[in-house]
C-alpha positions as a printed Julia matrix, in Angstrom:
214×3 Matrix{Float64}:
 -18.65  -31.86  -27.58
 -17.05  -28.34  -28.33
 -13.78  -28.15  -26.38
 -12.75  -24.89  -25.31
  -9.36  -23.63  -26.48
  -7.37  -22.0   -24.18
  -6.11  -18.81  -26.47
  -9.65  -18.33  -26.85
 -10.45  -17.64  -23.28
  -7.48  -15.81  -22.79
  -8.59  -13.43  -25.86
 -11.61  -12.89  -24.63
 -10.21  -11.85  -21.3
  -7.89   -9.34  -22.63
 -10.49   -8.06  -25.02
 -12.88   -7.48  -22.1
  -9.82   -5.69  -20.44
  -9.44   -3.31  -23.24
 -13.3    -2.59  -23.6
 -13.05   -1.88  -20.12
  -9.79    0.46  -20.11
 -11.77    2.23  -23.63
 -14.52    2.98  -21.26
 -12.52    4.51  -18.24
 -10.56    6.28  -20.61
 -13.92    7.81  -22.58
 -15.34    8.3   -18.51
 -12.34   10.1   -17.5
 -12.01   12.23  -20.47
 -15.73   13.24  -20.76
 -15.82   13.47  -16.69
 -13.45   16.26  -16.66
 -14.61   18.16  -19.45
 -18.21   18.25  -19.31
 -19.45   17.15  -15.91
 -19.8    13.6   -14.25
 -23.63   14.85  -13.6
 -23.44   16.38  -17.2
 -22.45   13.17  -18.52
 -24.84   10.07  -18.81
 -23.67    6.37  -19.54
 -24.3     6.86  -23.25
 -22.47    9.44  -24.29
 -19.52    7.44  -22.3
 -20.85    4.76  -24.65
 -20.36    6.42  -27.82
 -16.81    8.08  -26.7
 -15.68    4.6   -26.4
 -17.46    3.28  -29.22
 -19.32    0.48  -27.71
 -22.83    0.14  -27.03
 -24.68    1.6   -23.69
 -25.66   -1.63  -22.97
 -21.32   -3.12  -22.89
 -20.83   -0.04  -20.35
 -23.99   -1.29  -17.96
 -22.29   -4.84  -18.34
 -19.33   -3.56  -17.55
 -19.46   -1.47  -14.39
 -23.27   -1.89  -13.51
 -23.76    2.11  -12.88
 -22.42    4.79  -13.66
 -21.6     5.16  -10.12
 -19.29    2.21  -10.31
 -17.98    3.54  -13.22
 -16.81    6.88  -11.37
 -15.47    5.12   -8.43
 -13.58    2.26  -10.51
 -12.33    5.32  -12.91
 -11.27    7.04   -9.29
  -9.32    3.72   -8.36
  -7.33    3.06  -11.65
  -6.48    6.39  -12.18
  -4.87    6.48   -8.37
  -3.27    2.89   -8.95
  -2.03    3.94  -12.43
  -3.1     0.23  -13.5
  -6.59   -2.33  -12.95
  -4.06   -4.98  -11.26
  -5.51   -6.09   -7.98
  -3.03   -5.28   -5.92
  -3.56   -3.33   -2.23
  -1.72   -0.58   -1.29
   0.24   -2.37    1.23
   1.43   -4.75   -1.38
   2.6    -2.16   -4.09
   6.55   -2.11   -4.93
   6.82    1.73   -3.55
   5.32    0.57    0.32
   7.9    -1.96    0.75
  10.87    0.5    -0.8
   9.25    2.88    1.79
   9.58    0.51    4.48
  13.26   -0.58    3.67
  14.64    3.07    4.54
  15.75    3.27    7.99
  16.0     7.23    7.86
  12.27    8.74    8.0
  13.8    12.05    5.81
  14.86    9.62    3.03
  11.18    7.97    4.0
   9.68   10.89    3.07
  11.33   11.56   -0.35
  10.47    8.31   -1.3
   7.35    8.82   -0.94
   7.11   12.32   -2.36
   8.18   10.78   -6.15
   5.29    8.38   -5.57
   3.18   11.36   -4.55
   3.93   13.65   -7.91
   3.72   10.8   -10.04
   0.46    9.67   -8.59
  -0.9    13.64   -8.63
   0.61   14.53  -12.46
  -1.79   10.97  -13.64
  -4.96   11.99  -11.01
  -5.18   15.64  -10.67
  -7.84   16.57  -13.9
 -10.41   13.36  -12.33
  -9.38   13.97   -8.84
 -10.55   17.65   -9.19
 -13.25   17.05  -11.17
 -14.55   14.51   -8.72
 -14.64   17.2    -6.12
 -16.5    19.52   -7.63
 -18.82   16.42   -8.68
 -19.07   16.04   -4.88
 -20.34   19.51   -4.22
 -23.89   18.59   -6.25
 -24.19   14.94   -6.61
 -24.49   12.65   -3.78
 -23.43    9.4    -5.66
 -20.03   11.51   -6.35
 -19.69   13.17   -2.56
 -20.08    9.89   -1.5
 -17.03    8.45   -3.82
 -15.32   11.44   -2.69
 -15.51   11.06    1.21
 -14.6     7.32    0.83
 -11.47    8.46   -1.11
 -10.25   10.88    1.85
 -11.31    8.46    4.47
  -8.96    5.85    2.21
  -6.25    8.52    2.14
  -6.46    9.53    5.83
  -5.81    5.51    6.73
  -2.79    5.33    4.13
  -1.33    7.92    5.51
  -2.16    6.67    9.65
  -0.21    3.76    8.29
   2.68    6.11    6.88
   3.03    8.28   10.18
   3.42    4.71   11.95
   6.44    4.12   10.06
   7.83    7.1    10.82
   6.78    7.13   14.12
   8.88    3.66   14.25
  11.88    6.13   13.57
  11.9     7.66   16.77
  12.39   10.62   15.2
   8.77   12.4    15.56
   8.8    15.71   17.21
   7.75   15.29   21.08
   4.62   17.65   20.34
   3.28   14.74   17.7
   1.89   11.89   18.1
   0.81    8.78   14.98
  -2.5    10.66   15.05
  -1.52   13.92   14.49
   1.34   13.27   12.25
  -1.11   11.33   10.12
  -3.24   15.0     9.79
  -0.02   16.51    8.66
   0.62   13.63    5.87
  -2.9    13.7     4.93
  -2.83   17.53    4.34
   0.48   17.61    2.97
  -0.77   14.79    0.03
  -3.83   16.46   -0.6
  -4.01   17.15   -4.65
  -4.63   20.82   -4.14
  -0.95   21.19   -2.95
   0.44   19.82   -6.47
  -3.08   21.62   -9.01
  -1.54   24.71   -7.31
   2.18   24.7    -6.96
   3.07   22.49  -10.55
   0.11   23.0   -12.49
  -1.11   26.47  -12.06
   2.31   28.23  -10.74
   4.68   25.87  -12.87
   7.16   24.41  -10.2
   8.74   21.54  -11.59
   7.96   17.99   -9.93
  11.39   18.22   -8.36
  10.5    21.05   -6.73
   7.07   20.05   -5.5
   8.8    17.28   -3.87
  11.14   19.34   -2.52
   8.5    21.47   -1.06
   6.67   18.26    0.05
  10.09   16.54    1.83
  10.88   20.38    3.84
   7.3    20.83    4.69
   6.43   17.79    6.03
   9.56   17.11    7.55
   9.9    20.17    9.91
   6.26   19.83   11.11
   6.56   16.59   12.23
  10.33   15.5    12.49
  12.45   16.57   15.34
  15.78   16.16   13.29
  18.12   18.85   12.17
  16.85   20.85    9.33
């Protein structure tokens, strides 16, 4: 009887890990130059240096693929943790004044854009032509439109929204003010620092929606 050592498993496991992270990194890097529809599964293969066949085994499509690439790159890590549970929600949640809310969560939101903005983009132009993609892409906003329902709540729980706003509508505002556009065109094309993006992001967002002294 062959017993199984336990190192072995675990380097396995953390070998599969890194073919994995290989293959997002190839994905992302070949997605954003070239094309996700100009890019089939093996030259994603051969960027990584694995065989077509470890990148099927691996995601199951290239579909997957895009929408697991989407996911990390967002997260900043493969760690199955929610967005609920991550370490910035609960810092969120521990500031009673929603101004201070919203800075906290405008660091989040540049460090998050400066790691996303290349796929992010790329995935929406993807989503003009390919279905697979536009789908990926509408399940992404409809993702961002409930984080950020869940953020004008805890404002909301404030007291501090202007009379003329409501959780809905200050959700609109949040989702608009996040959207990646905002940061391609303000840090990356005009060359505002991140502080000042998130300067922008704290004084926008906080005089359309928050009836406190500006």
């Amino acid at each position: 009887m062959v017993v199984k050592r336990p190192y072995d498993s675990a380097r396995r496991q953390e070998q599969a890990r890194l073919t994995r992270r290989a293959i997002l990194d190839a994905a992302s890097r070949l997605f954003v130059d070239r094309g996700y529809a100009a890019t089939p599964l093996t030259a994603v293969a051969a960027e990584a240096g694995v065989a077509v066949q470890t990148v099927y085994a691996a995601f199951g499509s290239k579909r997957q693929l895009l929408s697991q690439l989407v996911d990390v790159t967002i997260a900043g890590d493969d760690d199955p943790v929610t967005l609920p549970e991550r370490a910035f929600v609960a810092e969120i949640r521990a500031i009673a004044d929603p101004r201070s809310k919203l800075a906290r969560y405008a660091r989040h939101l540049s460090e998050t854009h400066a790691r996303q903005a290349d796929v992010m983009i790329a995935l929406a132009g993807a989503a003009t032509a390919d279905p697979d993609a536009a789908a990926i892409w509408r399940k992404n906003a409809d993702e961002r439109r409930h984080g950020m329902a869940m953020f004008a709540a805890e404002l909301a729980a404030t007291g501090r929204l202007r009379p003329d706003h409501d959780v809905d509508s200050a959700a609109d505002v949040l989702w608009l003010a996040m959207d990646v556009s905002n940061y391609d065109w303000l840090v990356r094309r005009r060359g505002w620092s991140s502080e000042r993006f998130e300067r922008w992001y704290v004084d926008t967002v906080a005089a359309a929606i928050l009836d406190i002294p500006q």
